[in-house]
C-alpha angles and dihedrals in degrees: 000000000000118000131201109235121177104197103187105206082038086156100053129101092273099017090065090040091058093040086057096046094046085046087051093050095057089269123145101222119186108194119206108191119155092195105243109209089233078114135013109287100221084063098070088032094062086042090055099037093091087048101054093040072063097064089250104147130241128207115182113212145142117237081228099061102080093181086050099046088046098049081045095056095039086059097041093046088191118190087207131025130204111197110200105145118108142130094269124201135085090220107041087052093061080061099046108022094154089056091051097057098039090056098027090044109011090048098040088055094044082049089048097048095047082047094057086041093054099053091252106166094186131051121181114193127207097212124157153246093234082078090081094059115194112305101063113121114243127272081050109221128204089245091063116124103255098188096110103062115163107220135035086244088060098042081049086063102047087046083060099049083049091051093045096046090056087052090058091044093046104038103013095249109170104242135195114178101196119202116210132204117210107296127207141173140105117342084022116170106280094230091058120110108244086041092046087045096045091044092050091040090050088059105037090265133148112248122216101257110192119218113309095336095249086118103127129209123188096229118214118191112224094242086065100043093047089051088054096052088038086058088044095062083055127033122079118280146147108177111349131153122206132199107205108194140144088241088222127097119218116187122232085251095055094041093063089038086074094044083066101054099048094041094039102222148104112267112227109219118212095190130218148165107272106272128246116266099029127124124221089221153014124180126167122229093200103177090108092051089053096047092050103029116027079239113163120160116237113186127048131200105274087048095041090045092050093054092043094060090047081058099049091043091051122036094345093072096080088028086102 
């Protein structure tokens, strides 16, 4: 049966790849997105047109509008929503802190409260691996403390998770706070690393290089990650957190690496000190994705990479 699913930040680099896969699947998906300049709006608009050709709806809102976020809601009338939206980045939090938390806590609250008022039962939440900051032992598991975090972004997150969590114990809202571990893949942000590298390299440009290079993410390609969120509109839950990850740790050096080999090219390194706010790892315990959610990883780095420069070489060249 059909169901009805608001993703909010429906236009955005996972957001239009879930509302594809839910339309695939016999959903009706409804995306609220406002377009926030963080980067270029044509970008999310080419990424949705299919979509909307497809009679997938589209509400334009800002998290901050209550008004706005309630009357949404009200019209959408979704069984299940995905929040995705969110001001997204370590270092351009450490610059607007206050904006951070108003759309990251502020907005998640206003979507949780049209959500309860609607008569929403289910609330998935896009939360983050950041929450864990930098003392957090690898693999890294859901029970881990996450009072330490090392950016506002990332203290914006945990605050979410914290809000949402209060929404399940209050009024019985199922909850599923997702973190996720930088995810990658065609139609990828344009100020993420392996987007930004592949993009310079591409024109003979120097890429950032933090550090010496020996910082290591745990990379999750967007299939898999879409398949996570996807399990987490369906299978029974009341409160549960989830770490999606790859569950493999790649270093700067070998990332890019990689980046030379598919591109087939020399990377050119413009070297500096490793940057505030950043974490020297990340790395994904996902048994607990895999017990609740069926959740196994598919493609690994060297796969997902590969796949990601046939995009950028394709129609990724003109995608910025």
């Amino acid at each position: 049966m059909s169901r009805r699913i608001l993703v909010t930040g429906g236009a955005g680099f996972i957001g239009s790849h879930l509302v594809s896969k839910l339309l695939a699947q016999g959903d009706t998906p409804v995306i609220l997105d406002n377009f926030d300049p963080f980067y270029p709006e044509r970008i999310k608009r080419r990424a949705i047109g299919p979509l909307l050709a497809q009679g997938v709806r589209l509400i334009e809102c800002d998290l901050r509008d209550d008004r706005g976020m309630r009357k949404a809601f009200a019209d959408a009338k979704p069984e299940i929503v995905v929040h995705l939206a969110a001001r997204a980045g370590v270092r351009p939090s450490l610059e607007d802190p206050g904006g951070y938390m108003d759309t990251n806590v502020r907005g998640t609250a206003h979507a949780l409260e049209s959500a309860r008022l609607a008569g929403t039962r289910r609330f998935v939440l896009g939360s983050s691996s950041s929450v864990y900051g930098a003392f957090a032992k690898p693999p890294f598991r859901e029970d881990a403390r996450i009072d330490s975090p090392q950016s506002p972004y990332a203290a914006s997150k945990v605050a979410s998770e914290v809000i949402a969590r209060t929404y399940h114990n209050l009024y019985g809202l199922e909850i599923a706070s997702l973190r996720f571990f930088t995810v990658y893949g065609p139609r990828q942000r344009p100020d993420l690393a392996i987007h930004k590298f592949a993009r310079r390299m591409l024109a003979g440009q120097s890429i950032p290089f933090f550090g010496e290079g020996d910082t290591r993410r745990d990379y999750t390609y967007i299939d898999d990650i879409i398949a996570g969120v996807t399990a987490a509109t369906s299978v029974p839950l009341q409160h549960e957190i989830v770490n999606l990850g790859g569950s493999a740790t790649t270093t700067l050096k070998e990332l890019v690496e990689l980046l030379e080999q598919n591109l087939g090219m020399q990377a050119k390194l413009d070297r500096q000190p490793l940057q505030p706010g950043d974490v020297p790892l990340t790395n994904a315990d996902v048994a607990y994705a895999k017990k609740l959610l069926g959740y196994e990883p598919k493609t690994p780095i060297r796969q997902g990479i590969a796949k990601f420069c046939e995009w950028i070489r394709g129609e990724g060249q003109d995608w910025v």
